[in-house]
C-alpha positions as CSV (number, residue, x, y, z in Angstrom):
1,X,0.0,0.0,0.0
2,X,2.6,2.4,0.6
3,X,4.5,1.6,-2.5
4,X,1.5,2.8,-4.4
5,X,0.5,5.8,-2.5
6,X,4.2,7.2,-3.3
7,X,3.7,6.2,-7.1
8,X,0.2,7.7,-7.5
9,X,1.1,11.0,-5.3
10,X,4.2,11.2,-6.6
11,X,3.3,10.9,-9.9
12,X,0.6,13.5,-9.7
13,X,2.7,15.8,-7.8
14,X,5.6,16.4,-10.8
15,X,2.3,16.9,-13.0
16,X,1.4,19.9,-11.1
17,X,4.7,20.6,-9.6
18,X,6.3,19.9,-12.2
19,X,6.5,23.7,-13.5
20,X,7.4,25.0,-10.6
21,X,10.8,23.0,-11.1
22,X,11.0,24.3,-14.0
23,X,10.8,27.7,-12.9
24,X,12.8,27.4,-10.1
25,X,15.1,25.8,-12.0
26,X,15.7,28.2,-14.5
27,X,15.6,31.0,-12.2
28,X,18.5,29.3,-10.3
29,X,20.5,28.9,-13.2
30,X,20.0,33.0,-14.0
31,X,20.7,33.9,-10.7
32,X,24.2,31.9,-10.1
33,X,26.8,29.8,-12.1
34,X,25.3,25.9,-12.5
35,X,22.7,23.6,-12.8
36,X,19.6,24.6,-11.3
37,X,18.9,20.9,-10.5
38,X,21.6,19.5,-8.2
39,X,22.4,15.8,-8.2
40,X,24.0,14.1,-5.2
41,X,25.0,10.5,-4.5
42,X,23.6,8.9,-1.6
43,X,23.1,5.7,0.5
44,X,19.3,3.9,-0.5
45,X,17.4,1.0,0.5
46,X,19.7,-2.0,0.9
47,X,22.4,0.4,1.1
48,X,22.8,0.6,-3.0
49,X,23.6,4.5,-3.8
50,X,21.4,5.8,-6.1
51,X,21.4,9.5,-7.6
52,X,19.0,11.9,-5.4
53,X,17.7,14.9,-6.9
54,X,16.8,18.5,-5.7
55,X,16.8,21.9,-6.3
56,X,20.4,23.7,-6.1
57,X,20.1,25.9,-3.1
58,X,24.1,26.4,-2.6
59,X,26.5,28.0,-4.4
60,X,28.3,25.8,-7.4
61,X,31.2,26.0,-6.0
62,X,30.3,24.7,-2.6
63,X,32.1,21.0,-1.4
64,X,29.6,18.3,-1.2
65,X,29.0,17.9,2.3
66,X,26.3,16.8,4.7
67,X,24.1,20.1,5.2
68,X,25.2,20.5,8.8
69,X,29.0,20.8,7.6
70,X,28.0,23.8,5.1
71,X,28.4,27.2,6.5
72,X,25.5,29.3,6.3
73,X,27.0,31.4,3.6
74,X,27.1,29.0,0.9
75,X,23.2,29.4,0.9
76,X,22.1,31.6,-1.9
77,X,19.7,34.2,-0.9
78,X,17.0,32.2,-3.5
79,X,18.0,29.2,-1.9
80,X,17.1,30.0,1.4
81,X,13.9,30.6,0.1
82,X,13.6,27.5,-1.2
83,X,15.0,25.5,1.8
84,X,12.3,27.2,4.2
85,X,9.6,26.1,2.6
86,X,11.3,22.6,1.4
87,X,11.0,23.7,-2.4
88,X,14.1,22.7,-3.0
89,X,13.1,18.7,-2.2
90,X,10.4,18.4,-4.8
91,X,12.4,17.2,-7.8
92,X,13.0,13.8,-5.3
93,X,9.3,13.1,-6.4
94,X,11.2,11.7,-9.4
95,X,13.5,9.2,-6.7
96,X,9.9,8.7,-6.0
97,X,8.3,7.4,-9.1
98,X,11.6,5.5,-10.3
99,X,11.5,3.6,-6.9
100,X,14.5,4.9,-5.1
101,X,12.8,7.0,-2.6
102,X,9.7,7.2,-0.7
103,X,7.6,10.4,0.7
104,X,8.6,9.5,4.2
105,X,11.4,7.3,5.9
106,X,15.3,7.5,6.8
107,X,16.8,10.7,5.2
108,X,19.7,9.2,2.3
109,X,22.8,10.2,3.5
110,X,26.0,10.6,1.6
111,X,28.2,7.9,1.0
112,X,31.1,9.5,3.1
113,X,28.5,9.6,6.3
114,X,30.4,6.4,7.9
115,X,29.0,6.4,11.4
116,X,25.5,7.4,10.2
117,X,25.6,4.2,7.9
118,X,27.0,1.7,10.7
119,X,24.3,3.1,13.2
120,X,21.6,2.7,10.9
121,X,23.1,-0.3,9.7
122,X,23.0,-1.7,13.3
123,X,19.5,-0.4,14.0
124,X,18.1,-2.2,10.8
125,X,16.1,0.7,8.9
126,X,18.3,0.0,5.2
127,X,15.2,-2.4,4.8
128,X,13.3,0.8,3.9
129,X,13.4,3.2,1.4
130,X,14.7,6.2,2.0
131,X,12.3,9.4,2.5
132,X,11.6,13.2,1.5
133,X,11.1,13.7,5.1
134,X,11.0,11.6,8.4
135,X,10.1,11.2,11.8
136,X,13.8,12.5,12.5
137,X,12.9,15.9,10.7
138,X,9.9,16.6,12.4
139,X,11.8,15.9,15.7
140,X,14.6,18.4,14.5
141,X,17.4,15.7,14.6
142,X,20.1,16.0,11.6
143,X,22.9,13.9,10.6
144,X,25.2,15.4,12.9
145,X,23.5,13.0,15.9
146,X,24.6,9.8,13.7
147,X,23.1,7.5,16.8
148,X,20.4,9.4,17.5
149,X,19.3,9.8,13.9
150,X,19.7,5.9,13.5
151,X,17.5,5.6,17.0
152,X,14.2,7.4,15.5
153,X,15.1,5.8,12.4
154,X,14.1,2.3,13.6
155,X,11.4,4.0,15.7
156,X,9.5,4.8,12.5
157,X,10.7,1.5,11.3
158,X,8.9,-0.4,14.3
159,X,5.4,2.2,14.2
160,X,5.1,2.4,10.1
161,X,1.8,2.4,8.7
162,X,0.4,4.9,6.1
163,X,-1.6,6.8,8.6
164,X,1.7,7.8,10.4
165,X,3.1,8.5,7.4
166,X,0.1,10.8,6.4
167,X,0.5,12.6,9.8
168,X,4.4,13.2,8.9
169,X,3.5,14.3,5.5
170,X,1.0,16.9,6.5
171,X,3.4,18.0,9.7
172,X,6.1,18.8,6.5
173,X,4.0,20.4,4.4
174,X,2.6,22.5,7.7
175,X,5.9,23.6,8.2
176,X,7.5,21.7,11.2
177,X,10.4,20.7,11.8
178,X,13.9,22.2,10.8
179,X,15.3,19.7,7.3
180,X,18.5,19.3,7.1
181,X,20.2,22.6,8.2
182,X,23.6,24.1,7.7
183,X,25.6,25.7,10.2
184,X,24.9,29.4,11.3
């Protein structure tokens, strides 16, 4: 059931969302050097790395890091925008539909994130697919808490169901939470 939710809602979310990319997009691309998309490995289902997609809301020239290692000032003042109101996360609908993502479970983490793998590794949660947004975001936790991330990881592993994941949706969309922040 929840593989088909994501693919139906997903689906009809890049048809209306799908020009606001677009326009984000472009006006990313006229406002800095580089791609208006941004494309990132990270660590999927299973552990396989698959190519997530989002919004660029950094400068081009910024080192791929985890968010919380990014100074503040290698935000652009559009992207800021975008982060705030979690714009920048819609082109993962597409991780979505191709079946690499879901609308909520684990954040993906990068590749280079060792202890965040081995605790989430130890707590079991690489049996699910990886989320837009989680219980950890709503609870204001980010990858900089490795073992504490991997703990309300396999708490949403052990309570899953698609009401739960309807509540975390709507808390998202409402605003709560902080995402995956960078460093004042």
């Amino acid at each position: 059931m929840k593989r088909f939710f994501d693919v139906v809602a997903a689906s009809f979310g890049l048809i209306f969302a799908g020009p606001v990319i677009v326009l984000f997009a472009i006006l990313i691309r006229l406002g800095s050097n580089g791609s208006g998309i941004f494309r990132q490995l990270r660590v999927g289902k299973d552990e396989r790395l698959f190519t997530c997609y989002k919004l660029r809301t950094m400068r081009s020239d910024t080192r791929q890091l985890p968010s919380h290692e990014v100074a503040a000032s290698a935000v652009t003042p559009l992207g800021a925008y975008l982060r705030r109101y979690k714009i920048d996360e819609l082109p993962q609908l597409w991780n979505i539909v191709r079946g690499e993502m879901s609308f909520v479970g684990p954040r993906p983490c990068l590749p280079t994130q060792h202890e965040l793998i081995a605790a989430r590794r130890r707590s079991g949660v690489y049996g699910l697919m990886p989320g837009i947004t989680g219980v950890s975001q709503i609870e204001g936790i980010d990858m900089s808490e490795p073992e504490r991330l991997a703990a309300s990881d396999a708490r949403y592993l052990d309570d899953m169901s698609l009401w739960r994941d309807l509540r975390l949706i709507w808390l998202t969309v409402a605003g709560a939470g902080r995402g995956d922040s960078v460093r004042s």
